[in-house]
TIDRENVO-54247 format. One line per field, with one value per residue (C-alpha): residue number from 1; residue in three letters; chain; x, y, z. Coordinates in Angstrom, 1 decimal. Each point is the difference from the previous one (the first is absolute). Example, Ala and Ser with C-alpha at 12.3 -4.5 7.8 and 13.67 -1.06 7.14 Angstrom:
// TIDRENVO-54247
num	1/2
residu	Ala/Ser
chaine	A/A
X	12.3/1.4
Y	-4.5/3.4
Z	7.8/-0.7
***
This chain:
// TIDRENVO-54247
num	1/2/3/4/5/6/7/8/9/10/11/12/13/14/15/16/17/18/19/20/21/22/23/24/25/26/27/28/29/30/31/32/33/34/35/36/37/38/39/40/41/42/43/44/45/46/47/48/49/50/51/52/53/54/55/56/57
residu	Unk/Unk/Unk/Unk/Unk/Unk/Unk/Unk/Unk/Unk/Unk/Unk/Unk/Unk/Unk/Unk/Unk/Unk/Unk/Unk/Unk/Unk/Unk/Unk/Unk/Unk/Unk/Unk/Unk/Unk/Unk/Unk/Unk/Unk/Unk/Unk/Unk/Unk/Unk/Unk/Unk/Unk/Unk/Unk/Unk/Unk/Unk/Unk/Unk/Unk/Unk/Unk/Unk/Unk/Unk/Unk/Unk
chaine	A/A/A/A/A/A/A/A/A/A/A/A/A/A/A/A/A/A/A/A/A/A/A/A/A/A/A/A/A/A/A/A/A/A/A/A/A/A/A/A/A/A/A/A/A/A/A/A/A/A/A/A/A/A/A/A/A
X	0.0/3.0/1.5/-2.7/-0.3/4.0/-0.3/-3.1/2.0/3.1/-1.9/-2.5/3.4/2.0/-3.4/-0.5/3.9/1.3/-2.8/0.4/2.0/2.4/-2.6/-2.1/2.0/0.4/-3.4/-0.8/2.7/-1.0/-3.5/1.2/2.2/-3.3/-2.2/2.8/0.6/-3.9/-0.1/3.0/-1.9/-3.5/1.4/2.2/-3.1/-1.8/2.8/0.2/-4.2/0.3/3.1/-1.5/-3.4/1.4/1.8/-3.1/-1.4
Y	0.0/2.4/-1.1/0.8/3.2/0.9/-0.5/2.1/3.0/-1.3/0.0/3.3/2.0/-0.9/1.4/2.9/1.0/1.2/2.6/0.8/2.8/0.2/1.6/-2.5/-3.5/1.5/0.5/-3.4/-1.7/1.5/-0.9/-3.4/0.3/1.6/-2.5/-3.0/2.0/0.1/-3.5/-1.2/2.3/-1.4/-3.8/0.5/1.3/-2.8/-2.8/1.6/0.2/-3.9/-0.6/1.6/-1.9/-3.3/0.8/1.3/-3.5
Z	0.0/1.1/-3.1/-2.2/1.7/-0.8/-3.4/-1.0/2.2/-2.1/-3.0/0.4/0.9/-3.0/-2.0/2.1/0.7/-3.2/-0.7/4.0/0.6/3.3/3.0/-1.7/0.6/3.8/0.9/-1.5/2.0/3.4/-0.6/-0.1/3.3/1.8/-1.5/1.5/3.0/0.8/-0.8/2.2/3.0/-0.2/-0.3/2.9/1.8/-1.2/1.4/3.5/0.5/-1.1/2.2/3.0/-0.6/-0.3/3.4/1.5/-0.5
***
C-alpha cells in the first residue's frame, strides 16, 4: 500500500516538476513533511491510548 503510494508521488512529481518553478517544488515538499509529520503525531497518539488501555485491563 506504502509502496503504491510512493510511486504515484514519484510519478505525479516527475509530471508536475518540470513546469514547477523553485517556490513551487518547496511548498509541495513541505506539504508532504506536514502531511507525514501530522500522520506520525496522530499514530503515535493512537499507540499510547491502545497501550495504556491494554494496561488498564
Amino acid at each position: 500500500m506504502v509502496d503504491h503510494i510512493l510511486a504515484n508521488i514519484s510519478v505525479y512529481m516527475t509530471k508536475t516538476v518540470p513546469q514547477m518553478n523553485i517556490p513551487e517544488i518547496i511548498v509541495s515538499v513541505l506539504a508532504v513533511l506536514v502531511i507525514i509529520h501530522a500522520l506520525v503525531m496522530l499514530g503515535r497518539v493512537l499507540f499510547q491510548r491502545y497501550r495504556k488501555n491494554t494496561k488498564g485491563s
